[in-house]
Structures are given as structure tokens and as C-alpha cells.
C-alpha positions as CSV (number, residue, x, y, z in Angstrom):
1,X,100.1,79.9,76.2
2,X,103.7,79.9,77.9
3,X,105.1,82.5,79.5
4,X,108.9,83.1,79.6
5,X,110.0,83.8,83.2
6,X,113.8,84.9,83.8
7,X,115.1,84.4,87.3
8,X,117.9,86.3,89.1
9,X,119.4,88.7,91.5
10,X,117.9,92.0,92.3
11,X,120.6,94.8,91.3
12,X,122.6,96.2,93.9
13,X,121.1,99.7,95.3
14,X,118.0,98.4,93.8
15,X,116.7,96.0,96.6
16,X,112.9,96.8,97.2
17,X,112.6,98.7,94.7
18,X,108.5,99.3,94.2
19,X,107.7,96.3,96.3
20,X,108.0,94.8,99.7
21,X,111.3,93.3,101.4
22,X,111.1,90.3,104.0
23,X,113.1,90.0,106.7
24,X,113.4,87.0,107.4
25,X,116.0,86.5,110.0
26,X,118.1,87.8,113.1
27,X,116.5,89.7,115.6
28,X,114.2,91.9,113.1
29,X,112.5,88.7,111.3
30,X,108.9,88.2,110.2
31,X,108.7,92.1,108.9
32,X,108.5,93.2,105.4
33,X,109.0,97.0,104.9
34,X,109.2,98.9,101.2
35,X,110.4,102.5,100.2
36,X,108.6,105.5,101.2
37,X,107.5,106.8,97.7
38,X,105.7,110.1,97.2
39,X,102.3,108.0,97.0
40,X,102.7,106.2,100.5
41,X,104.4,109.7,101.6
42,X,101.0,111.1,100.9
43,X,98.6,108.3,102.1
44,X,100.5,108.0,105.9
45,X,101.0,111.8,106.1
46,X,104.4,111.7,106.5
47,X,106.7,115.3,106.0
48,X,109.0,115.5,103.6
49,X,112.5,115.8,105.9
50,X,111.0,112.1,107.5
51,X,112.9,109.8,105.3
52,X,112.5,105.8,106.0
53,X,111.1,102.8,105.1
54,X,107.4,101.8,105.5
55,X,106.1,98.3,107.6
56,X,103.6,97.1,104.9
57,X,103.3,93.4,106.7
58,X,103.9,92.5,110.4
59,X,104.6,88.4,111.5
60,X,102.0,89.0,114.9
61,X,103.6,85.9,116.1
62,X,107.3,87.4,115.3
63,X,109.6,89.2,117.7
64,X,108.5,92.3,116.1
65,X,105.1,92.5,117.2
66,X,106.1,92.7,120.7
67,X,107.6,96.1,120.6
68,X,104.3,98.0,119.4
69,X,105.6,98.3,115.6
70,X,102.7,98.8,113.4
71,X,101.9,98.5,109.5
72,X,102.2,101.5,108.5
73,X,104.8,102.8,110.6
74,X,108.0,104.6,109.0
75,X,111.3,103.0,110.0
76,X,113.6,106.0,110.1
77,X,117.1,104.5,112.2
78,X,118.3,101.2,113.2
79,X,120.8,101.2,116.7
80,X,120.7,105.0,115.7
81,X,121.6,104.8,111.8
82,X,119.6,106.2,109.3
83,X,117.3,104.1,107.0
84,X,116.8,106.2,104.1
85,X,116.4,102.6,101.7
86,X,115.3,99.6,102.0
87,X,118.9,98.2,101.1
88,X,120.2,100.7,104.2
89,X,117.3,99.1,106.3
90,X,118.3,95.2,105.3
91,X,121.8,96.2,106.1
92,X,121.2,97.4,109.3
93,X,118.9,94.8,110.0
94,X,121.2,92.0,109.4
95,X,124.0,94.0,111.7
96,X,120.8,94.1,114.4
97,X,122.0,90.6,116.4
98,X,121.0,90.6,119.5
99,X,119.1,94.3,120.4
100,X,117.6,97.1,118.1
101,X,116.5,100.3,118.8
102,X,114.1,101.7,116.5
103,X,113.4,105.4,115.8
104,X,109.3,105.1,114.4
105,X,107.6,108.0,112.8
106,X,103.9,107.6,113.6
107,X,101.1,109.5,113.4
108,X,102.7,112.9,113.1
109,X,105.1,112.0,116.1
110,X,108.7,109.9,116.7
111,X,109.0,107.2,119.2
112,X,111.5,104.5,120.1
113,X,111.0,100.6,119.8
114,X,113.5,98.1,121.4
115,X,114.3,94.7,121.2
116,X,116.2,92.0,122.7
117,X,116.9,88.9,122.7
């Protein structure tokens, strides 16, 4: 049986879209993050005026890890700009050179990560 596979470019607007993003380079590598959907919304208790992205995978080994982020935590600003897509958050990643400041919903609370270099 063969199985016709078309390969190309994601959309712009569209990046993400009902799966997981890797970053995988600059200062906020080794993290993959996708859209907080209603079902995810619902799952990690999160109200609806948080608007984000969600940490679905976490490099342990990767700058990342050292700042406390968690799977499962909602991205909500990058250096104090809102991420309200994963396209917004891999735009303000790649802008993210040497330090970030993360605002994290968690658990029903906010909290700031930072990193530098």
C-alpha cells in the first residue's frame, strides 16, 4: 500500500495549530508549547480571561528547566508581551536573545520566570 505524503510550509497565523511547536533555539530552546484550546482550558483549570500557550514537553537538560517552568504551565507574556498564540509565542521567543521574563499561570496563581544568558 503507498501512501501519498505532501510536504510544505505551515500557513501563516496557523503555526501550532492542534499540535505542539519546538523551540529549538535562542535562549527559550528545548520547549515545545501548543494553543490553549477549550479542552486543555478545562483539563489545567485555567479561567477564561488567562489566554497563553501550554508547555506540553520540557528539554530537563535545556536552559529552560532551570527557571522552575513546568509541563503544563500556561505561557501568558514574553519580556512583558502577551502570548495569546503560538505564532505570538515563537515570535517573541525568537526576539528573547539574551534574557526572558516569563509571566506563568500555574495552579490557579501567576508567577515570574527569568533567564539569562
Amino acid at each position: 500500500m503507498t501512501v501519498p505524503v505532501t510536504l510544505g510550509e505551515t500557513p501563516a497565523g496557523q503555526g501550532g495549530q492542534g499540535g505542539s511547536t519546538i523551540v529549538d533555539d535562542g535562549i527559550l530552546s528545548g520547549l515545545a508549547v501548543q494553543p490553549l484550546d477549550r479542552a486543555l482550558r478545562g483539563q489545567l483549570h485555567v479561567p477564561a480571561d488567562v489566554d497563553g500557550v501550554v508547555v506540553t514537553r520540557l528539554d530537563r537538560r535545556g536552559p529552560m528547566a532551570a527557571t522552575g517552568l513546568r509541563e503544563g504551565d500556561v505561557i501568558v507574556e514574553v519580556n512583558r508581551k502577551p502570548v495569546t498564540s503560538v505564532d505570538a509565542f515563537r515570535d517573541a521567543a525568537r526576539s528573547a536573545t539574551d534574557s526572558a521574563l516569563l509571566l506563568v499561570y500555574r495552579d490557579g496563581a501567576t508567577i515570574y520566570l527569568s533567564l539569562s544568558k
